[in-house]
Structures are given as structure tokens and as C-alpha cells.
KEDORO-328806 format. One line per field, with one value per atom (N, C-alpha, C): atom name; residue in one letter; residue number from 1; x, y, z. Coordinates in Angstrom, 3 decimals, always signed. Last residue first. Layout:
! KEDORO-328806
a <- c(CA | ...)
r <- c(a | ...)
k <- c(NUM | ...)
X <- c(X | ...)
Y <- c(Y | ...)
Z <- c(Z | ...)
! end
This chain:
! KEDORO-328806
a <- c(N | CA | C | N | CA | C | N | CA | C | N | CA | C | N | CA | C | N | CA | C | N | CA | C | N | CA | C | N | CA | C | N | CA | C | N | CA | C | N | CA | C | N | CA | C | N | CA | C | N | CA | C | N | CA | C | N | CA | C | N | CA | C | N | CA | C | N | CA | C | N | CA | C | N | CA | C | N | CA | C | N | CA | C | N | CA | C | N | CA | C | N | CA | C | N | CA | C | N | CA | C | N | CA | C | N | CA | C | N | CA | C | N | CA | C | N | CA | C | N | CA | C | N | CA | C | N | CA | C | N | CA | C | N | CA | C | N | CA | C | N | CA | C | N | CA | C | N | CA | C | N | CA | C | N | CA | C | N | CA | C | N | CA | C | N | CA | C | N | CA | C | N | CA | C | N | CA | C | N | CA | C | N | CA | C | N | CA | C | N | CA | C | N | CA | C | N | CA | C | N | CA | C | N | CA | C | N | CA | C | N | CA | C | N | CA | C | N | CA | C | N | CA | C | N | CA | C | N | CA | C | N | CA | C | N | CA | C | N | CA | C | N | CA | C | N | CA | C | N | CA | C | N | CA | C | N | CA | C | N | CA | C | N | CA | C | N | CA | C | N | CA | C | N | CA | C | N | CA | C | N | CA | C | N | CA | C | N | CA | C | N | CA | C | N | CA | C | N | CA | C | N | CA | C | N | CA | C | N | CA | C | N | CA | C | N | CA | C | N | CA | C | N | CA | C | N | CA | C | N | CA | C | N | CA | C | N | CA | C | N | CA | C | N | CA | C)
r <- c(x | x | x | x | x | x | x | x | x | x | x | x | x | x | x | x | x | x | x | x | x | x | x | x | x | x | x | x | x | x | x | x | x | x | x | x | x | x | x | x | x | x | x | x | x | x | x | x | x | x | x | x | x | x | x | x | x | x | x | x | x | x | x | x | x | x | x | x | x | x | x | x | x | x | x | x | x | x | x | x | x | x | x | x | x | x | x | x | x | x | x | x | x | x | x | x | x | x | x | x | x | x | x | x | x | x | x | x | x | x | x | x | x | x | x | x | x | x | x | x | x | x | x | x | x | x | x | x | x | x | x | x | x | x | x | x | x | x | x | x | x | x | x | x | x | x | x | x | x | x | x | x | x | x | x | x | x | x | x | x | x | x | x | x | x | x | x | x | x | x | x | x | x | x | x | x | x | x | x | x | x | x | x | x | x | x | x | x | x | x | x | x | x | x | x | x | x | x | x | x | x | x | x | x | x | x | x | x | x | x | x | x | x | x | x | x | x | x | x | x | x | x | x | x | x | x | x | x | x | x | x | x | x | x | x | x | x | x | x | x | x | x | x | x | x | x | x | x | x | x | x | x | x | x | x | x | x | x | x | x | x | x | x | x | x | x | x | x | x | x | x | x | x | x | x | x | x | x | x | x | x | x | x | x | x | x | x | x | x | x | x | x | x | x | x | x | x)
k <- c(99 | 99 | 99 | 98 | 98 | 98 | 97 | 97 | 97 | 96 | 96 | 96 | 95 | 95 | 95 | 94 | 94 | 94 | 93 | 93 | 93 | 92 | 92 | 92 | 91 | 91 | 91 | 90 | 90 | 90 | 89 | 89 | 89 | 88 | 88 | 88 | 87 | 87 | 87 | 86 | 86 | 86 | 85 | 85 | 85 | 84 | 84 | 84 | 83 | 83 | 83 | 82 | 82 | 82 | 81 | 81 | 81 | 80 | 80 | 80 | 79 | 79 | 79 | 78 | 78 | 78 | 77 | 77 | 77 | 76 | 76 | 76 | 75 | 75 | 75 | 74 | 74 | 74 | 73 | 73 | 73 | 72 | 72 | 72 | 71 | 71 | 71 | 70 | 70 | 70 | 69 | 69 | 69 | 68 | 68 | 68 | 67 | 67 | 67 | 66 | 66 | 66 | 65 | 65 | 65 | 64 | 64 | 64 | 63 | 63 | 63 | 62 | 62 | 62 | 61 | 61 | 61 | 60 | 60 | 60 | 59 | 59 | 59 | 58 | 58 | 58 | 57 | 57 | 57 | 56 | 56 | 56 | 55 | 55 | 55 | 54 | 54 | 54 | 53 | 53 | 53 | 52 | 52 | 52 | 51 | 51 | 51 | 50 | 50 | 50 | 49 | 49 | 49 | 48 | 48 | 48 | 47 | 47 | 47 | 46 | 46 | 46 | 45 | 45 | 45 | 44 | 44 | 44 | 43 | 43 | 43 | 42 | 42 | 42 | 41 | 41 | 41 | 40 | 40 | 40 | 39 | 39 | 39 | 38 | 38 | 38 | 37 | 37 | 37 | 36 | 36 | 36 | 35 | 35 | 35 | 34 | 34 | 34 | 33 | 33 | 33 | 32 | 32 | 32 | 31 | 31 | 31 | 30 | 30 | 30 | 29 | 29 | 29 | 28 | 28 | 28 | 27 | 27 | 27 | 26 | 26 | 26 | 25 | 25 | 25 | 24 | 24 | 24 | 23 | 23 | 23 | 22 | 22 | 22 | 21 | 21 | 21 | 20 | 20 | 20 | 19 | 19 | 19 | 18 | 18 | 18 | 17 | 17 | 17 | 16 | 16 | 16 | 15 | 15 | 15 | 14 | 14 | 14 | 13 | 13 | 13 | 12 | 12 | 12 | 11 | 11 | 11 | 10 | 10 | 10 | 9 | 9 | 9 | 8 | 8 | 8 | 7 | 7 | 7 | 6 | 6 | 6 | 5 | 5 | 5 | 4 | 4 | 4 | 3 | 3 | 3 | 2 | 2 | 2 | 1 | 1 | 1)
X <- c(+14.654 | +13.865 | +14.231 | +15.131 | +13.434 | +13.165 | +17.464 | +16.677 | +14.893 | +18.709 | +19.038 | +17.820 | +17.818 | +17.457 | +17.809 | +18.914 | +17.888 | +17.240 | +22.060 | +21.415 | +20.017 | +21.972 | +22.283 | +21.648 | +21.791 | +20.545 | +20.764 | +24.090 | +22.567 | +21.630 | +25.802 | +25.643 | +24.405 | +24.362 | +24.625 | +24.913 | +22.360 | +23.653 | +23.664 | +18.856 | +19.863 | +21.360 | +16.641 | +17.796 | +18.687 | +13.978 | +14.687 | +15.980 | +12.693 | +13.600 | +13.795 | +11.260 | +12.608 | +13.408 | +8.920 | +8.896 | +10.799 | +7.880 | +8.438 | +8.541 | +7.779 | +6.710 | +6.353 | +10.252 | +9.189 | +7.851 | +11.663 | +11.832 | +10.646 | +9.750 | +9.818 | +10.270 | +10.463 | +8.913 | +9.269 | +13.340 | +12.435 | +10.916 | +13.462 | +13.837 | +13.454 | +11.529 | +11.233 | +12.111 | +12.927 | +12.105 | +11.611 | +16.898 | +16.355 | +14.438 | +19.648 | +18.709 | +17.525 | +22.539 | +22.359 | +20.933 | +24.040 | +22.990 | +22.794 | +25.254 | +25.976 | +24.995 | +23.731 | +24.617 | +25.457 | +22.110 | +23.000 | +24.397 | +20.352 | +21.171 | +22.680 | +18.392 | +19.728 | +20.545 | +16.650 | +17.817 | +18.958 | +15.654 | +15.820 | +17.036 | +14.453 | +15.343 | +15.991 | +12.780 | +13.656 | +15.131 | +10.752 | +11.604 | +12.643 | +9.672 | +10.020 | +10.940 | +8.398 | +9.584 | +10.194 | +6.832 | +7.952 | +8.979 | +4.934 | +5.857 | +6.808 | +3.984 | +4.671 | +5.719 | +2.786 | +3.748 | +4.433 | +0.254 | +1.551 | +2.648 | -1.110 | -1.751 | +0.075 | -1.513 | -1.712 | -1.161 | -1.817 | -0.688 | -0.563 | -4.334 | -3.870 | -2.521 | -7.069 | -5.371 | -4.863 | -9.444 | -9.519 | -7.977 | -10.014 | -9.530 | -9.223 | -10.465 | -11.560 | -11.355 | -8.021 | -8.408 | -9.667 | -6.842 | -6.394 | -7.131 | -9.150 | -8.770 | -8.276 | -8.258 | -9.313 | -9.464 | -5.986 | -5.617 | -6.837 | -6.699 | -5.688 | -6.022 | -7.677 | -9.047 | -7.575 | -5.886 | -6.947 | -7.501 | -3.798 | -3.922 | -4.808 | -6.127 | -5.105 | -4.928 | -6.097 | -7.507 | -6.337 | -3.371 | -3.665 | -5.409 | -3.565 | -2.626 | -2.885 | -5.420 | -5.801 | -4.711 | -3.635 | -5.398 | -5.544 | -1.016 | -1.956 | -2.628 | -1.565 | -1.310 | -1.539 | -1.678 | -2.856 | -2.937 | +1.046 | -0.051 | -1.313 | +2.870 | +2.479 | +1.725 | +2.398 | +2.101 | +1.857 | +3.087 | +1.744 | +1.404 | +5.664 | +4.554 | +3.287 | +8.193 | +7.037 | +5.976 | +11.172 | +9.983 | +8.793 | +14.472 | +13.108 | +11.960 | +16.256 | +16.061 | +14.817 | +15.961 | +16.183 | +15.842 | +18.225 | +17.138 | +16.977 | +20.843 | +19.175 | +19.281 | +22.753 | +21.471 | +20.336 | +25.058 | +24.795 | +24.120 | +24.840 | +26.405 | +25.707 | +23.457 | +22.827 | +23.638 | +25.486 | +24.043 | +23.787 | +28.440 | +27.509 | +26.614 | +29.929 | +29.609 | +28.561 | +32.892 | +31.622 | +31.054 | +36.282 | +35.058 | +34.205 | +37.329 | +37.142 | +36.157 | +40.185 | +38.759 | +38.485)
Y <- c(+138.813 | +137.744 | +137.842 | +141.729 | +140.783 | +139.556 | +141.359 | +142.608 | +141.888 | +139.803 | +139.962 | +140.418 | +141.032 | +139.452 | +139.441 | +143.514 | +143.733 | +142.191 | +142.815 | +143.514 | +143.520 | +141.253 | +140.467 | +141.299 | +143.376 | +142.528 | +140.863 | +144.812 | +145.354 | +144.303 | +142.809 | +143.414 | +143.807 | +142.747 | +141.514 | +142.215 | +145.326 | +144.436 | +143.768 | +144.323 | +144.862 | +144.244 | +143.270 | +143.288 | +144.523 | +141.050 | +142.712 | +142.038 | +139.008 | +138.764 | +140.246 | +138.650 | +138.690 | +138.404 | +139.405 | +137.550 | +137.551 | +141.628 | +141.258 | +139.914 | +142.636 | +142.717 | +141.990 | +142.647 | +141.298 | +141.679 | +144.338 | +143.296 | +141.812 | +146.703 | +146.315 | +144.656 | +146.522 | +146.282 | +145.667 | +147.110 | +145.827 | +145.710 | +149.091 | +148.260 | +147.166 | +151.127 | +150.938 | +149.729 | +151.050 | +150.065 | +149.757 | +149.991 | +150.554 | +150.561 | +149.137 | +149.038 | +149.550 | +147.890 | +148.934 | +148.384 | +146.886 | +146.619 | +147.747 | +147.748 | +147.859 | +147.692 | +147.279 | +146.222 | +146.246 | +149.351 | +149.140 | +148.148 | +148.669 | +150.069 | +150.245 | +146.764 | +146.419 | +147.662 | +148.288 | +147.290 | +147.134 | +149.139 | +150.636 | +149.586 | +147.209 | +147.963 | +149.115 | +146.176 | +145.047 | +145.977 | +148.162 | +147.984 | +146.886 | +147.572 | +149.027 | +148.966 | +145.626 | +145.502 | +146.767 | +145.771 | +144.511 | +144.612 | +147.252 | +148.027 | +146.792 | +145.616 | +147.160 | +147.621 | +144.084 | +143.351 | +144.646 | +144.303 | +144.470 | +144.321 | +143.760 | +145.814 | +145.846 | +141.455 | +142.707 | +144.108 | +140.380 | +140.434 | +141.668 | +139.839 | +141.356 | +141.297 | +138.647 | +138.412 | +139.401 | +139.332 | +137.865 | +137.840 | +141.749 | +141.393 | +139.635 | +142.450 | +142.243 | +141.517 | +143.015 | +141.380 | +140.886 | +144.962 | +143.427 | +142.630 | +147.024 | +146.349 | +145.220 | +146.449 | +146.149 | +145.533 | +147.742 | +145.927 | +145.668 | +150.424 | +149.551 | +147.891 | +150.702 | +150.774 | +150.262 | +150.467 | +149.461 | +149.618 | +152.586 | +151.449 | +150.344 | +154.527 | +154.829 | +153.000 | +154.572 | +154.134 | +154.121 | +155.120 | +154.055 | +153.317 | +157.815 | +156.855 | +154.906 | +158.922 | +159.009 | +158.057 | +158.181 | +157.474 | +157.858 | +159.548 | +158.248 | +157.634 | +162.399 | +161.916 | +160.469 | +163.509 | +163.253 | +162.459 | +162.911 | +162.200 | +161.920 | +164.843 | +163.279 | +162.585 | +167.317 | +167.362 | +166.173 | +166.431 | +167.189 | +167.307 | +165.362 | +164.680 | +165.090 | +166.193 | +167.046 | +166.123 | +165.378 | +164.499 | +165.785 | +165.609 | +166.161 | +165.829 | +163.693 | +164.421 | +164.737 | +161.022 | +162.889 | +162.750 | +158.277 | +158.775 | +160.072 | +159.945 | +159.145 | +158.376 | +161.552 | +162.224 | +161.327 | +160.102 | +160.706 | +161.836 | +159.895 | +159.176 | +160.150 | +158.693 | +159.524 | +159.501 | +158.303 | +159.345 | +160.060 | +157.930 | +158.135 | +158.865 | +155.752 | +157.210 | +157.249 | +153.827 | +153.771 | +155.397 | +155.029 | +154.847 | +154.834 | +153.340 | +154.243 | +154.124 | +151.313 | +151.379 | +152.580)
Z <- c(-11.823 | -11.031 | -9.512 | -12.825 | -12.965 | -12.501 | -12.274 | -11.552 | -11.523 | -14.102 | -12.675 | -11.493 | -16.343 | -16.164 | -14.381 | -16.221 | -16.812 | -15.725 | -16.619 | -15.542 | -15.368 | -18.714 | -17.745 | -16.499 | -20.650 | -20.322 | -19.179 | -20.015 | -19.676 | -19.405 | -21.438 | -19.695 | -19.546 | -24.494 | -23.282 | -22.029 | -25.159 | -24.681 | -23.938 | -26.330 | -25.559 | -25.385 | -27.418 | -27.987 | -27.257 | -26.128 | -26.666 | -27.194 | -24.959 | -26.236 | -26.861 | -22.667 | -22.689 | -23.949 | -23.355 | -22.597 | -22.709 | -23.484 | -24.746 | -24.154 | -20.911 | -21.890 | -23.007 | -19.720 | -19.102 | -20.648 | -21.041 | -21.197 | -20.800 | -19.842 | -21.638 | -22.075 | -17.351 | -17.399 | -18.944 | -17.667 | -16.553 | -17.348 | -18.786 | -19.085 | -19.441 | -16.628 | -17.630 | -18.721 | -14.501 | -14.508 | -15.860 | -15.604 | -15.057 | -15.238 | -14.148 | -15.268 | -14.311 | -13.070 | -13.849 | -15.266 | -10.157 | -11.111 | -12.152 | -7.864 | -8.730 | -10.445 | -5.044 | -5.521 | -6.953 | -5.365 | -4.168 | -4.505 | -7.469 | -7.569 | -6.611 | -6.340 | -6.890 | -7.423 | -4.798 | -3.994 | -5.518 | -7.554 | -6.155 | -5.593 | -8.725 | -9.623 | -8.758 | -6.009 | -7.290 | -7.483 | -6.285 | -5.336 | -5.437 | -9.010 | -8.717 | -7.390 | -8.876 | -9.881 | -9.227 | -6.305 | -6.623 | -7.178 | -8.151 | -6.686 | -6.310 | -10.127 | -10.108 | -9.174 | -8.499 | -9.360 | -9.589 | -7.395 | -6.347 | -7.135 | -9.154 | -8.292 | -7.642 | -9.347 | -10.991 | -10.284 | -7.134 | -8.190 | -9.071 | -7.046 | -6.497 | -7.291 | -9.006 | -8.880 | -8.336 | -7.875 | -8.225 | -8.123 | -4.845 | -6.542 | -6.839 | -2.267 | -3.102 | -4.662 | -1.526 | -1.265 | -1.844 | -2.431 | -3.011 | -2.662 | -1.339 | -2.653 | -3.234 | +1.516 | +1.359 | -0.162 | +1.247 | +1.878 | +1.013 | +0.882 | +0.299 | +0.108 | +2.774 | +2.118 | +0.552 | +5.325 | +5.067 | +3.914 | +4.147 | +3.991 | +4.336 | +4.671 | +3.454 | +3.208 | +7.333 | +6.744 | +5.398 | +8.438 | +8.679 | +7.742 | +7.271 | +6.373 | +7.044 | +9.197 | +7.743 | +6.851 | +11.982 | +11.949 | +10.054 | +11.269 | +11.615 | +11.499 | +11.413 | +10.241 | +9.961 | +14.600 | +13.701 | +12.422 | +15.120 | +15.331 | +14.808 | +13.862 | +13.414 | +13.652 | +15.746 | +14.092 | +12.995 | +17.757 | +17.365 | +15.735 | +17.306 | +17.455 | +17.240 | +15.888 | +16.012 | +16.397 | +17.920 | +16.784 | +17.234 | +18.206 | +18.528 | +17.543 | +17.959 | +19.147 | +19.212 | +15.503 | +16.133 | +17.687 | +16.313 | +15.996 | +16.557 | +14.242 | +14.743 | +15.705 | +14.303 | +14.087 | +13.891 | +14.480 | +15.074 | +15.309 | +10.748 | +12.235 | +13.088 | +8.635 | +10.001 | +11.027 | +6.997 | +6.346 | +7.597 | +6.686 | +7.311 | +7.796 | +4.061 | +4.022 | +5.089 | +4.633 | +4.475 | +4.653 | +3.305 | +4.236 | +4.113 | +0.273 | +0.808 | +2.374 | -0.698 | -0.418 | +0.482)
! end
């Protein structure tokens, strides 16, 4: 087994943060997400809006764990109610990932 690989061994947190330059960025990503929030909550099912970024962060974690599929898969298989015709691994990977 090899050594764990270390992204940030002793570069986080930086030293030097451009604050002048982050601060302002704040207050426009903080309205970003109220006028966000605001949407789902105006909607009868937000589901519809959040189900994307679910599958999409789903198919990103399981990359970690060896998983192999990918969203477009994901989405085709959930499209179809799970009756593609993929290889059995794949579509073990596929079934994994979508629940």
C-alpha cells in the first residue's frame, strides 16, 4: 500500500488570505444565495431544482470509493426507472450511486 497523498501537508490554512479582495465578494454571493433559498421556497416541489446537485454530488463522493459511473448514466438510468441495459458492474455502480 502506498502513502496517503498530501494535497495541503503544510499549506493550510494559507498564510496569506487577500482579504481586500474577499471581502467585498460576500455581501453579492451571500444575496446569490438568498435569492436562491428564496426560489425553493417559492416552488410547490424544490426537489425538482435540488435533485441534480444530489445526483451530481452522489457521482463526485463515490469516485472516492472506487464507484465507476458517471451523471449522465445516473440521470439515463433513473430516466428509464432502471431498466437500461448496461453491464452488470456498471449497473451495480450506476444503482449504488442513485441511491
Amino acid at each position: 500500500m502506498t502513502s496517503p497523498v498530501q494535497y495541503h501537508y503544510g499549506k493550510f490554512p494559507p498564510k496569506n488570505i487577500d482579504w481586500l479582495r474577499l471581502i467585498p465578494l460576500i455581501g453579492p454571493a451571500n444575496a446569490a444565495l438568498a435569492r436562491y433559498d428564496g426560489t425553493l421556497a417559492a416552488i410547490p416541489n424544490p426537489s425538482i431544482l435540488l435533485a441534480p446537485l444530489t445526483t451530481q454530488e452522489a457521482v463526485l463522493s463515490s469516485k472516492i470509493e472506487g464507484t465507476q459511473a458517471t451523471m449522465g448514466e445516473v440521470l439515463e438510468f433513473e430516466a428509464e426507472g432502471g431498466s437500461n441495459d448496461l453491464p452488470q458492474q456498471k449497473k451495480a455502480d450506476v444503482i449504488a450511486v442513485a441511491q
